[in-house]
GUDREN-494038 format. One record per residue (C-alpha): residue number from 1; residue in one letter; z negated, y, x negated. Coordinates in nm, 2 decimals, always signed. Example, Ala and Ser with C-alpha at 12.3 -4.5 7.8 and 13.67 -1.06 7.14 Angstrom:
// GUDREN-494038
NODE n res w v u
NODE 1 a -0.78 -0.45 -1.23 $
NODE 2 s -0.71 -0.11 -1.37 $
END
This chain:
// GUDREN-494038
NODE n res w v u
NODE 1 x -0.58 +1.01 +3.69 $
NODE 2 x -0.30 +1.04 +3.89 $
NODE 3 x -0.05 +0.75 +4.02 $
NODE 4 x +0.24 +0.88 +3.82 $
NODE 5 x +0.16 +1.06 +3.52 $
NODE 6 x +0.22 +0.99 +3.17 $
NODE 7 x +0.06 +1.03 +2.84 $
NODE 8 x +0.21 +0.99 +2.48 $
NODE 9 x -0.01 +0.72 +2.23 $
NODE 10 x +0.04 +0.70 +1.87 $
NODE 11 x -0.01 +0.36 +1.81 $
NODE 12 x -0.11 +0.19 +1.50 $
NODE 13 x -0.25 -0.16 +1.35 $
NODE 14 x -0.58 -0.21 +1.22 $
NODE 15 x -0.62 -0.61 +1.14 $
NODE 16 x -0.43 -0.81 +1.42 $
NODE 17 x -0.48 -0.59 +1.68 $
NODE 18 x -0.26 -0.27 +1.78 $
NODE 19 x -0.42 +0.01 +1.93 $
NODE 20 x -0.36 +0.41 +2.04 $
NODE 21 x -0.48 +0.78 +2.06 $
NODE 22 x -0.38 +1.02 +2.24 $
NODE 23 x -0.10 +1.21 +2.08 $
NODE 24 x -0.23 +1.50 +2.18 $
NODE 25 x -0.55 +1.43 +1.95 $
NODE 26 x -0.30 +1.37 +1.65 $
NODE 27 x -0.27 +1.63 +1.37 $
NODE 28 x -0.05 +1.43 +1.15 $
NODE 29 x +0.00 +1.10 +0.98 $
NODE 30 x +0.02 +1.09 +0.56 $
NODE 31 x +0.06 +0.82 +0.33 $
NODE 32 x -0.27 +0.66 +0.15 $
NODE 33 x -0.40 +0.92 -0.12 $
NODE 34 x -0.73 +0.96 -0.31 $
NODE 35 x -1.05 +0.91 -0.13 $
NODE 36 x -1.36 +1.04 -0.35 $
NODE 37 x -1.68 +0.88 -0.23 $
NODE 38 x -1.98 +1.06 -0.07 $
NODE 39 x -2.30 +0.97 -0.16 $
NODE 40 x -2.59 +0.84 +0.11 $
NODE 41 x -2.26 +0.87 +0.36 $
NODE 42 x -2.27 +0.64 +0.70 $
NODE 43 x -2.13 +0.26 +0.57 $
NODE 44 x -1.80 +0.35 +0.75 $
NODE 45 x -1.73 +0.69 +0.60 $
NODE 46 x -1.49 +0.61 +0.31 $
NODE 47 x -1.52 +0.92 +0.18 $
NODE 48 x -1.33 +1.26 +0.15 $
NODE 49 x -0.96 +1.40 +0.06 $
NODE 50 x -0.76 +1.74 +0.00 $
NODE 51 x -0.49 +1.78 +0.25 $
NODE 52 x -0.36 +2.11 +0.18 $
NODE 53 x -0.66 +2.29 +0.06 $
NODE 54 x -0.89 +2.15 +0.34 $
NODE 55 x -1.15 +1.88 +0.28 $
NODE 56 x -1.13 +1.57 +0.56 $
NODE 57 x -1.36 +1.29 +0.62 $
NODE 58 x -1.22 +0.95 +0.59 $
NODE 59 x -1.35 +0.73 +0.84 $
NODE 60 x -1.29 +0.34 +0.83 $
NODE 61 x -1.28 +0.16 +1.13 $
NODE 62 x -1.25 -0.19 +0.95 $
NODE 63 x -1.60 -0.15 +0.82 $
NODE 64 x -1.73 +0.01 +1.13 $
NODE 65 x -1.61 -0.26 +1.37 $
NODE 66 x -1.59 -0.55 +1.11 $
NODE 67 x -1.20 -0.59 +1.13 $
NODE 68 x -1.02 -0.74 +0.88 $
NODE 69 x -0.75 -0.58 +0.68 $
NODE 70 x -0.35 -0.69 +0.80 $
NODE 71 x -0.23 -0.93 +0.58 $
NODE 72 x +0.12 -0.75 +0.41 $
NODE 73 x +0.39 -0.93 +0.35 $
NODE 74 x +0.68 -0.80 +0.11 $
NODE 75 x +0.95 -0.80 +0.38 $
NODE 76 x +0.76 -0.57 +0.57 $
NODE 77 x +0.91 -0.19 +0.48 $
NODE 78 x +0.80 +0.01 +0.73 $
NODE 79 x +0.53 +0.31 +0.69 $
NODE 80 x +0.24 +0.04 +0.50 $
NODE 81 x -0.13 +0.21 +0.53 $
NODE 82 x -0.25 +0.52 +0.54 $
NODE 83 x -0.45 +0.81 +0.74 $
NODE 84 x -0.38 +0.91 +1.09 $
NODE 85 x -0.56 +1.25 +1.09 $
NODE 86 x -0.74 +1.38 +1.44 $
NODE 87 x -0.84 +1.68 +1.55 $
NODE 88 x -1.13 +1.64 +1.76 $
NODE 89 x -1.29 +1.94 +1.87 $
NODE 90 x -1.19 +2.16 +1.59 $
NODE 91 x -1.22 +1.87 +1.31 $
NODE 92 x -1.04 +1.72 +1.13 $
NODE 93 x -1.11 +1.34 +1.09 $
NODE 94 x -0.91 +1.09 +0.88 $
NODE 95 x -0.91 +0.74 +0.99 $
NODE 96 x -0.77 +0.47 +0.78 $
NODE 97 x -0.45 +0.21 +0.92 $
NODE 98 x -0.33 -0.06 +0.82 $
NODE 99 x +0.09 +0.04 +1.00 $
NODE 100 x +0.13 +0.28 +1.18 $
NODE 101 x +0.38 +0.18 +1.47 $
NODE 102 x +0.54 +0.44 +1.68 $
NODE 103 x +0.53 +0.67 +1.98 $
NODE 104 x +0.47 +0.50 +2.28 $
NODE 105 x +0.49 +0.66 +2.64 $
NODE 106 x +0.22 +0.50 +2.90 $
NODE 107 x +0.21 +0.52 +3.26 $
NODE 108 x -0.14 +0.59 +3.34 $
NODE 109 x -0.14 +0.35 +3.62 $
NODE 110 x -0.06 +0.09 +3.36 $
NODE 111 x -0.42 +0.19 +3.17 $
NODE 112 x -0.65 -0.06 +3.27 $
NODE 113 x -1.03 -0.15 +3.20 $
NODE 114 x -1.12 -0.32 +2.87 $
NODE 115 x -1.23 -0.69 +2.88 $
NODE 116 x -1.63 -0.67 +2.78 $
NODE 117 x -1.53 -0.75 +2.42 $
NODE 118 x -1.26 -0.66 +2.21 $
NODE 119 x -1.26 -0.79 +1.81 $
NODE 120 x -1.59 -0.66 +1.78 $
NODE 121 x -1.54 -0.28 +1.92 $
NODE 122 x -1.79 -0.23 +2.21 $
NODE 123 x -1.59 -0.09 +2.50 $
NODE 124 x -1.74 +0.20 +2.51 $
NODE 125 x -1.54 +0.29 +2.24 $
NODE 126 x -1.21 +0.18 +2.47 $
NODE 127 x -1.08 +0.40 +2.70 $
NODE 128 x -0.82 +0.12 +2.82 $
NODE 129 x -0.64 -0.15 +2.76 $
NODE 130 x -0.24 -0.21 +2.82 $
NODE 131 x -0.04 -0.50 +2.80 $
NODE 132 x +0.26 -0.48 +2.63 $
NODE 133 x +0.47 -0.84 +2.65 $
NODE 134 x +0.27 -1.07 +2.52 $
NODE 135 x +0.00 -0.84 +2.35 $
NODE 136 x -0.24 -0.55 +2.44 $
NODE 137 x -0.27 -0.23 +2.30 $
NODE 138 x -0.60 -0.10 +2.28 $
NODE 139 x -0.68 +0.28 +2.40 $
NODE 140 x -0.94 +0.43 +2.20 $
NODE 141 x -1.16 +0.69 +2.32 $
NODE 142 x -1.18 +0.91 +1.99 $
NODE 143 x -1.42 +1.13 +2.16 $
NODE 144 x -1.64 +0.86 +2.24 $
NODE 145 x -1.58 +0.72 +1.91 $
NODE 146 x -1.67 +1.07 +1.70 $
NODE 147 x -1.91 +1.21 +1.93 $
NODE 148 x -2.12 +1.53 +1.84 $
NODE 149 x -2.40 +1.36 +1.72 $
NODE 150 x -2.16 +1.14 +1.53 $
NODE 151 x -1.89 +1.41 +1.39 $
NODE 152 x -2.29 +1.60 +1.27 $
NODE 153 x -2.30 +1.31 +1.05 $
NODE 154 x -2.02 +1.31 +0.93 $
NODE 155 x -1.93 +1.69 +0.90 $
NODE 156 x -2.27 +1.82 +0.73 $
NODE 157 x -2.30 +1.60 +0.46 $
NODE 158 x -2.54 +1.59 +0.20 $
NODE 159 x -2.22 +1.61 -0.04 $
NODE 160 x -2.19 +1.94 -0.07 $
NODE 161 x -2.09 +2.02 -0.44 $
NODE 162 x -1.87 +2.24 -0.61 $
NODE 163 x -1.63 +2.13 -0.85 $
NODE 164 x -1.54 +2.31 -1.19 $
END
């Protein structure tokens, strides 16, 4: 990557930890909604939901990288939980937050290599780490993380059912 370029990061909280994706790999951001369950799914798909006529996979990364949930506290009133929806490769992906926080711009030369272990996500998940203050914010690699063999899992279920 070049010295001086720059990227945009969404960033959000899951558990105690902050971390990005590329805005670029962000469709949107909605507010929690209905999940319907999908039988003989992967542990750490939650399940599906209708976003405008189109069915997305909810993935959570709490149960996938054994995160605990954010504690809320009633004084907090920002944006509380929810889906940040991805578009990887054509699909659409929901993956569950616990706050979102905001748009972030990142000098690439800032990006640096992930410690061997971060709460519990392998770093090949990780496509860096920056430190912000007195905290990091994890970069994660959402291709990496939803690979083809992974997104085949996920995107041909055995779920398919019509409802009446």
């Amino acid at each position: 990557m070049a010295e001086n370029m720059q990227i945009q990061l969404v960033t959000f909280q899951l558990g105690e930890e902050l971390y990005g994706v590329d805005i670029m790999d962000v469709k949107e951001i909605v507010k929690v909604t209905a999940v319907r369950p999908i039988p003989n799914s992967p542990y750490y798909v939650e399940g599906i939901f209708n976003l405008r006529s189109e069915i997305i996979p909810v993935m959570n990364l709490h149960k996938r990288f054994q995160i605990k949930k954010l504690e809320q506290t009633d004084e907090e009133n920002e944006f509380e939980g929810g889906f940040i929806i991805l578009n990887i490769d054509d699909n659409k992906i929901g993956i569950i937050i616990d706050k979102i926080a905001r748009v972030v711009t990142i000098n690439t030369s800032d990006i640096k290599d992930p410690p061997q272990m971060i709460s519990g996500i392998g770093t090949e998940y990780i496509q860096g780490v920056i430190r912000q203050d007195s905290k990091y914010l994890i970069m994660l690699d959402i291709r990496r993380l939803f690979s083809g063999k992974e997104l085949q899992k996920i995107l041909e279920p055995d779920f398919v059912e019509t409802e009446k």
